[in-house]
SEGU-297489 format. One line per field, with one value per atom (N, C-alpha, C): residue number from 1; residue in three letters; atom name; z, y, x. Coordinates in pm, 1 decimal. Example, Ala and Ser with C-alpha at 12.3 -4.5 7.8 and 13.67 -1.06 7.14 Angstrom:
BEGIN
k = (1:1:1:2:2:2) .
r = (ALA:ALA:ALA:SER:SER:SER) .
a = (N:CA:C:N:CA:C) .
w = (780.0:780.0:780.0:708.0:714.0:787.0) .
v = (-569.0:-450.0:-330.0:-225.0:-106.0:3.0) .
u = (1319.0:1230.0:1320.0:1285.0:1367.0:1290.0) .
***
This chain:
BEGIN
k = (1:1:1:2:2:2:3:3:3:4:4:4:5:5:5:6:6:6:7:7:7:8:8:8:9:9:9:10:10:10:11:11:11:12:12:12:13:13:13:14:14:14:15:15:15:16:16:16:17:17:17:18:18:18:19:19:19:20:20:20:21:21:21:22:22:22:23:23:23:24:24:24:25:25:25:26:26:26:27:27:27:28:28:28:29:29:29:30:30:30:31:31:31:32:32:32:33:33:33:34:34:34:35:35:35:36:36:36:37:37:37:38:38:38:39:39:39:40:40:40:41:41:41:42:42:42:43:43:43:44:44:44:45:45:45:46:46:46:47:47:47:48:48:48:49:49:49:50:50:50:51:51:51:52:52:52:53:53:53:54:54:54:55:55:55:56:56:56:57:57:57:58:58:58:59:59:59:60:60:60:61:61:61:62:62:62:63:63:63:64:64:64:65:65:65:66:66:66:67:67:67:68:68:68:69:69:69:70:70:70:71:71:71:72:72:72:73:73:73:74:74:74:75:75:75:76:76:76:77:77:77:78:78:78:79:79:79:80:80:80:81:81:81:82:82:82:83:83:83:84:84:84:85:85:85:86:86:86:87:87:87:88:88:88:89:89:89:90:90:90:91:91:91:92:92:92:93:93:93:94:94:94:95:95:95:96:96:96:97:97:97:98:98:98:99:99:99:100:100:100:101:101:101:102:102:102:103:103:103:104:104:104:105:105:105:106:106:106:107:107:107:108:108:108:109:109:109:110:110:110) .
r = (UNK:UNK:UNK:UNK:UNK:UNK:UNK:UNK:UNK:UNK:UNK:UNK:UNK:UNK:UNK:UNK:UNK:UNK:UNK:UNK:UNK:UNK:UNK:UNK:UNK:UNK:UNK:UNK:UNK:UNK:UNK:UNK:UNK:UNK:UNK:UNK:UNK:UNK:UNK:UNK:UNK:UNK:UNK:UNK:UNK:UNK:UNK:UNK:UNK:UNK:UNK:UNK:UNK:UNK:UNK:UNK:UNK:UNK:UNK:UNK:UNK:UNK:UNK:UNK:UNK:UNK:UNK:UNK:UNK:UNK:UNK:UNK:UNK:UNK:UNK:UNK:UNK:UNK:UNK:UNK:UNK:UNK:UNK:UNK:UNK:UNK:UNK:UNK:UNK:UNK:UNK:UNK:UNK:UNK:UNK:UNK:UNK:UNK:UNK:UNK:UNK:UNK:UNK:UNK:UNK:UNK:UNK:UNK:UNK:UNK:UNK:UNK:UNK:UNK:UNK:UNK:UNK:UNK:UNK:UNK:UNK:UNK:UNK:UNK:UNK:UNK:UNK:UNK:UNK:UNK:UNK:UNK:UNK:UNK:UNK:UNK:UNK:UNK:UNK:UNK:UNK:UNK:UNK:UNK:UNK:UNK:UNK:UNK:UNK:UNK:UNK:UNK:UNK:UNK:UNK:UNK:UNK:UNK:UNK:UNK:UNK:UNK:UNK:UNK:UNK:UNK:UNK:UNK:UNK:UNK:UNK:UNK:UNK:UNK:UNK:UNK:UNK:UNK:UNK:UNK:UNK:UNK:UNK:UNK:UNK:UNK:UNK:UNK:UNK:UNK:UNK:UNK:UNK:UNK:UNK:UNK:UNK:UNK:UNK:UNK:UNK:UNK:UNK:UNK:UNK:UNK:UNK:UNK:UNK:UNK:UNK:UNK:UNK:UNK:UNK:UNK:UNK:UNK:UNK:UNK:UNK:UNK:UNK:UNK:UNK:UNK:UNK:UNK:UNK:UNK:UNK:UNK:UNK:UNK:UNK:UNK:UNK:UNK:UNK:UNK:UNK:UNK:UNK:UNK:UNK:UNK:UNK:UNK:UNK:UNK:UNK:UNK:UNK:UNK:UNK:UNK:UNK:UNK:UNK:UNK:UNK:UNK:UNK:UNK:UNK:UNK:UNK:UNK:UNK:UNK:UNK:UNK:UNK:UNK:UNK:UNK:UNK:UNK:UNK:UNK:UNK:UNK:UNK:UNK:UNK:UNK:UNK:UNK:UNK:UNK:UNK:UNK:UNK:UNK:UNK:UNK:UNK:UNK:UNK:UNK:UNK:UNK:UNK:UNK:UNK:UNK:UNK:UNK:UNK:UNK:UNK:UNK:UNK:UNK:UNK:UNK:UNK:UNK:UNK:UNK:UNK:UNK:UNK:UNK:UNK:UNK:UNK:UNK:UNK:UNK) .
a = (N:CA:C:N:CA:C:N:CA:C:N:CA:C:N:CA:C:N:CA:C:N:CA:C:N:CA:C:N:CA:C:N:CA:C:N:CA:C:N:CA:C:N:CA:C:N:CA:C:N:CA:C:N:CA:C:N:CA:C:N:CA:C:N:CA:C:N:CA:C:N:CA:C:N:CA:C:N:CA:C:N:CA:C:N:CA:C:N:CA:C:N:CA:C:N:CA:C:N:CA:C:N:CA:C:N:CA:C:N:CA:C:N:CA:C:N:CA:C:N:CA:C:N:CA:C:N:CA:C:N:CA:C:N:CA:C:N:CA:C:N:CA:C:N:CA:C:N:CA:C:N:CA:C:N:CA:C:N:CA:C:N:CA:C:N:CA:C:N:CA:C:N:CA:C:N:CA:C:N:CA:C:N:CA:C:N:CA:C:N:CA:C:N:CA:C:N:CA:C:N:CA:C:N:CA:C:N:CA:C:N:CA:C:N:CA:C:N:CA:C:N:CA:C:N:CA:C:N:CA:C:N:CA:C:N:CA:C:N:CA:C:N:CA:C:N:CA:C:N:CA:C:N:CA:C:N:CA:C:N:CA:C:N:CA:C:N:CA:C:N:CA:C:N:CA:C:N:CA:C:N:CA:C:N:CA:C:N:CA:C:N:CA:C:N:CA:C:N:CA:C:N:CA:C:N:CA:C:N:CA:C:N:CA:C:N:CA:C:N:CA:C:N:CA:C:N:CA:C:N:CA:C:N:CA:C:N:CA:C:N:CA:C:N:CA:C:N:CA:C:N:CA:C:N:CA:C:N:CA:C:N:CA:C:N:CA:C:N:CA:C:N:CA:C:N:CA:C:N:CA:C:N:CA:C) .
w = (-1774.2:-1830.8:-1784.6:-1868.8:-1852.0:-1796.5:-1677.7:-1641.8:-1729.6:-1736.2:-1718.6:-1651.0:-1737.1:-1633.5:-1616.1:-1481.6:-1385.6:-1463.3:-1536.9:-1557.5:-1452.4:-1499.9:-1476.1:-1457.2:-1309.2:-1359.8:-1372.5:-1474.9:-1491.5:-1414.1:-1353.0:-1319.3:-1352.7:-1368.8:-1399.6:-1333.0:-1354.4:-1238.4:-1224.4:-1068.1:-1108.2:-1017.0:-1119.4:-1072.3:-971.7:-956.1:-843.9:-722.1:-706.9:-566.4:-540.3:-650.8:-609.4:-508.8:-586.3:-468.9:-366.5:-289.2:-178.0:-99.4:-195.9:-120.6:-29.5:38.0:141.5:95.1:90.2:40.2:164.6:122.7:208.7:180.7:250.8:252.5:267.0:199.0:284.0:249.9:348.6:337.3:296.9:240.0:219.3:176.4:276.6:265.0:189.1:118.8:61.1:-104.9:-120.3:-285.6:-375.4:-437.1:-520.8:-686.8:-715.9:-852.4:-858.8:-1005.2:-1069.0:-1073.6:-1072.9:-1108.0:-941.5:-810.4:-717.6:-661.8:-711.3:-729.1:-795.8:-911.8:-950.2:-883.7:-856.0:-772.4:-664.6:-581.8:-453.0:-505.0:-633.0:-653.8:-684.5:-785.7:-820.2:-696.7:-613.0:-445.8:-396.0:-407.9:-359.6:-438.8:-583.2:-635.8:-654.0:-624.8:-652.3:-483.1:-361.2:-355.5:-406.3:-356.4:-433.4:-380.6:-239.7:-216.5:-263.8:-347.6:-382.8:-495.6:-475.1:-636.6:-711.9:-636.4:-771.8:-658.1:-737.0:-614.3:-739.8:-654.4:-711.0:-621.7:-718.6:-599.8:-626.0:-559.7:-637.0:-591.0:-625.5:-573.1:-547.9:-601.6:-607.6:-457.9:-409.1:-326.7:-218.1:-256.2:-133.4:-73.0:-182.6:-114.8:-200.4:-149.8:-223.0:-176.0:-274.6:-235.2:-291.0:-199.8:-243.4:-226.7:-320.0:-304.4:-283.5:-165.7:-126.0:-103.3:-56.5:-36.1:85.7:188.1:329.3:420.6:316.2:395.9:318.9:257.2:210.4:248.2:318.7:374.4:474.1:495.0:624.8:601.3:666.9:669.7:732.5:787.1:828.1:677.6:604.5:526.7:409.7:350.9:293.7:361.2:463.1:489.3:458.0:477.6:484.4:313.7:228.3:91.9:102.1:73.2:125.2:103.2:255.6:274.9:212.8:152.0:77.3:-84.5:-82.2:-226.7:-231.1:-162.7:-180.1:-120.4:-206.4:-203.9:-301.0:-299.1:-403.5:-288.3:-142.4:-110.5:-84.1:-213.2:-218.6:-135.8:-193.0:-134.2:-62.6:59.0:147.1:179.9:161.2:150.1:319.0:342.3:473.2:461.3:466.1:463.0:597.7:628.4:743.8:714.7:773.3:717.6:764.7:653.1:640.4:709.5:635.8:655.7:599.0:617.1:585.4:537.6:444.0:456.0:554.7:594.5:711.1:673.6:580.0:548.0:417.8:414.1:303.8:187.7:233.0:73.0:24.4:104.6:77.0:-129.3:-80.6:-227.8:-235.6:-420.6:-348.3:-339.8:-322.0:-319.6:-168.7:-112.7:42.6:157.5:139.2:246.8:381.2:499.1:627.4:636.8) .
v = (-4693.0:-4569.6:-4456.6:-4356.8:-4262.7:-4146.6:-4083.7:-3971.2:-3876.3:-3755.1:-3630.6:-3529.9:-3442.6:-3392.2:-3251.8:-3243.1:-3118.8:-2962.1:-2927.4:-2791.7:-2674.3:-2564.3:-2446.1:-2377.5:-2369.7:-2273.6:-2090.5:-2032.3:-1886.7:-1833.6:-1694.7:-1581.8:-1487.2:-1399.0:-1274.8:-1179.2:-1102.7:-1016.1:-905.4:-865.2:-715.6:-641.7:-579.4:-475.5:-386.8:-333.0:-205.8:-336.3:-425.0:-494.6:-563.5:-561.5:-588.3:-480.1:-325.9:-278.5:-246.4:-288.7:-324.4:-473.0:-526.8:-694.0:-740.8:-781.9:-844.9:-978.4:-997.4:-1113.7:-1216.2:-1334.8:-1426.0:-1538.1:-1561.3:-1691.6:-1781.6:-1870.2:-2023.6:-2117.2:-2188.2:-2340.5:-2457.5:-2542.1:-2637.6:-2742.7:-2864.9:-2992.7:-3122.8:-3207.0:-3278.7:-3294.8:-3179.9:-3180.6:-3216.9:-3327.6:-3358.2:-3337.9:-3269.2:-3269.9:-3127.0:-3101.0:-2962.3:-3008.3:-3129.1:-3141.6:-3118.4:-3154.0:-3100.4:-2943.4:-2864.5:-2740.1:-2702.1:-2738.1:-2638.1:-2707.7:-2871.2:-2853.2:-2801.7:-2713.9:-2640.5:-2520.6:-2484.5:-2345.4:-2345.0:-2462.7:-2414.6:-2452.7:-2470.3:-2495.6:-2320.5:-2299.4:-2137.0:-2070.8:-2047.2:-2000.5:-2013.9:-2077.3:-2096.6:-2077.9:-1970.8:-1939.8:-1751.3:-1704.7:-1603.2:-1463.5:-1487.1:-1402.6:-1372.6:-1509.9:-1514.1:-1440.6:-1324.0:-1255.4:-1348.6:-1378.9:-1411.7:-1546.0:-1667.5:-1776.6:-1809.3:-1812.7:-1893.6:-1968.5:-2079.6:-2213.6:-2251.7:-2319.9:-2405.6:-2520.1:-2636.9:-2724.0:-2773.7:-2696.8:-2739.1:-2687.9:-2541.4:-2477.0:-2485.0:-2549.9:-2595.0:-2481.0:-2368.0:-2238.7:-2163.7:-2104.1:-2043.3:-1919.9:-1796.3:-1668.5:-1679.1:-1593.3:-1593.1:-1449.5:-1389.2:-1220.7:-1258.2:-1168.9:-1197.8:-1055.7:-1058.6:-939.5:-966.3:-897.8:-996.6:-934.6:-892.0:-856.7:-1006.3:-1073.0:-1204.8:-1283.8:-1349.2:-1469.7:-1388.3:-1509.6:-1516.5:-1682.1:-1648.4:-1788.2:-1878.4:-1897.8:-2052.8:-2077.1:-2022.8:-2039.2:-2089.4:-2051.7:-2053.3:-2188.4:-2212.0:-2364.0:-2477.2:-2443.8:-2510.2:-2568.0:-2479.5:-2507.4:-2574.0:-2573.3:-2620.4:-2753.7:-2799.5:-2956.0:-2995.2:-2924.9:-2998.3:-3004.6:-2966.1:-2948.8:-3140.3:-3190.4:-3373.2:-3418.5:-3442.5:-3463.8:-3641.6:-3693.2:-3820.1:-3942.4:-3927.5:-3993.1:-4069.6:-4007.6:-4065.5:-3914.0:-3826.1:-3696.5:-3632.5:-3574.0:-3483.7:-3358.3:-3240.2:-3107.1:-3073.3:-2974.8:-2935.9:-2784.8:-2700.7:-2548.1:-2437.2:-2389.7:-2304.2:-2188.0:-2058.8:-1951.0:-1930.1:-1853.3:-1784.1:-1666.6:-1581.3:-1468.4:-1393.5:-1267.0:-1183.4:-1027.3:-987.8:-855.1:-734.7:-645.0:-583.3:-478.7:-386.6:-347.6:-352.7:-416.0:-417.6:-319.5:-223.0:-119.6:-157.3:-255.3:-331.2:-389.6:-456.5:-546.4:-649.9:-783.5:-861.9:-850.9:-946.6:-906.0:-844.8:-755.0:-725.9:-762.4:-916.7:-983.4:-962.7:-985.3:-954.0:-1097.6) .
u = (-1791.6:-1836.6:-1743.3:-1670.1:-1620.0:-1694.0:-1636.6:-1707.8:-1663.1:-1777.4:-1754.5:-1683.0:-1633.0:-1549.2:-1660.8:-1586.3:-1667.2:-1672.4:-1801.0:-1792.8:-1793.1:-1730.6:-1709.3:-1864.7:-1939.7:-2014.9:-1947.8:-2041.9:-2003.7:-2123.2:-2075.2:-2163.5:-2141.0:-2248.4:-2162.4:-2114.5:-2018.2:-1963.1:-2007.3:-2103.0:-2117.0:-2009.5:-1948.0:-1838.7:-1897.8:-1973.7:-2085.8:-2058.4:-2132.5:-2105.9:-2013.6:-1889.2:-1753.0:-1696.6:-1736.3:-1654.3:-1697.4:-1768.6:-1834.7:-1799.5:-1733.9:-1716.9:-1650.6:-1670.5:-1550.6:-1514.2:-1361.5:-1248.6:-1248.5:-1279.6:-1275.3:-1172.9:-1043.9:-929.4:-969.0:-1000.6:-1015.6:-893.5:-884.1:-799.1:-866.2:-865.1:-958.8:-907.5:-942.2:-845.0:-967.7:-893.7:-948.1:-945.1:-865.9:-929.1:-786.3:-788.3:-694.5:-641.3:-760.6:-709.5:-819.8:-802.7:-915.1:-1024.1:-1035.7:-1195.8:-1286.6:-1190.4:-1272.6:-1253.7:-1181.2:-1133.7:-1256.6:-1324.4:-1412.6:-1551.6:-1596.0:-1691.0:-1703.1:-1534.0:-1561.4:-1656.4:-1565.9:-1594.9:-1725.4:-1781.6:-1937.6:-2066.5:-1962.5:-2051.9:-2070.5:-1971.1:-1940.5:-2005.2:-1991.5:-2069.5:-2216.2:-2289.7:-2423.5:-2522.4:-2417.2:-2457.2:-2482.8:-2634.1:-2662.1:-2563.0:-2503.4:-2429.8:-2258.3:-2210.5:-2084.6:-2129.8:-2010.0:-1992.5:-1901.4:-1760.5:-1634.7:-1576.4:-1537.9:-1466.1:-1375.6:-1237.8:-1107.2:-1064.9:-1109.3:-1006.3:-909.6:-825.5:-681.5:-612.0:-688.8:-619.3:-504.0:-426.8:-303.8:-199.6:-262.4:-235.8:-338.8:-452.7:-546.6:-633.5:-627.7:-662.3:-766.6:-914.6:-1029.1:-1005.1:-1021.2:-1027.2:-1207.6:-1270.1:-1413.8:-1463.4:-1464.5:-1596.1:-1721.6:-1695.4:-1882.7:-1920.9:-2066.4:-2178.9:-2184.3:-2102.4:-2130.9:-2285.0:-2363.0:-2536.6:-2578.2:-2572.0:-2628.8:-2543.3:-2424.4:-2375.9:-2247.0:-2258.4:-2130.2:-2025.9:-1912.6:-1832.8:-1884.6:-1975.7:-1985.1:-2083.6:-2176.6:-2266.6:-2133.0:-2015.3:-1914.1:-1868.5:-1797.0:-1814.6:-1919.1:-2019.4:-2107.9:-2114.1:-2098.2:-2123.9:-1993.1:-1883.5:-1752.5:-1765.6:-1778.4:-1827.1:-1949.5:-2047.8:-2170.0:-2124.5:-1969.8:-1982.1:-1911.8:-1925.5:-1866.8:-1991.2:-2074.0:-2196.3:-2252.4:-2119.0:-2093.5:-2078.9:-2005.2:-1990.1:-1840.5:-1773.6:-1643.5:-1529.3:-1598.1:-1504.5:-1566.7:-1434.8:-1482.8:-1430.1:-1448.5:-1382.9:-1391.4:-1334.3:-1330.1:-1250.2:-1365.2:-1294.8:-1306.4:-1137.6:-1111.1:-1116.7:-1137.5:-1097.4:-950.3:-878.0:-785.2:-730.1:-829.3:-842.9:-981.9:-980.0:-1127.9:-1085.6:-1112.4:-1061.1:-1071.1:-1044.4:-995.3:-1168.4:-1194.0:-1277.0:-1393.3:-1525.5:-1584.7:-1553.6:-1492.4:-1454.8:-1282.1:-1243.8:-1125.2:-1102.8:-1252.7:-1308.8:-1212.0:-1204.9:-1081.5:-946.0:-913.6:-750.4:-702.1:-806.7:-720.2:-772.2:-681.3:-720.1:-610.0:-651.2:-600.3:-535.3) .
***
């Protein structure tokens, strides 16, 4: 039986608690192709504090907007490694970096 390939979840973006967000770097080892690139991302995303997650497997690297009064990086790890939840794969995410100030928003990461 042919799998499915991994959808994209969407959220929507609210611009007002973007610019408030703090940019989070991660490294994240394990992921070989796009299809576990977007189950990182729809790990990250689903929780309620991620505004915006770009992953890239190719470069091994998630930029994630968050609301940092609703999560923190280990909670961002944590989804990370629960996003290989099959048995066969295992993610493993470091931080990078963090942006220097919440009115930073993304893109200015430290």
């Amino acid at each position: 039986m042919k799998q499915a390939a991994e959808k994209a979840d969407v959220k929507p973006v609210d611009t007002v608690a973007l610019r408030s967000a703090r940019t989070v770097r991660l490294a994240i080892d394990g992921m070989g192709c796009e299809h576990c690139a977007t189950r990182v991302r729809n790990a990250l995303l689903a929780l309620d504090a991620v505004l915006q997650a770009d992953v890239d497997a190719d470069s091994g690297e998630g930029l994630v907007a968050i609301d940092p009064r609703g999560t923190d990086v280990p909670r961002l790890l944590a989804a990370v490694a629960g996003a290989a939840n099959d048995g066969r794969h295992h993610y493993r995410a470091r931080l990078l970096g963090l942006d220097a100030s919440p009115a930073g928003g993304p893109g200015s990461v430290a």
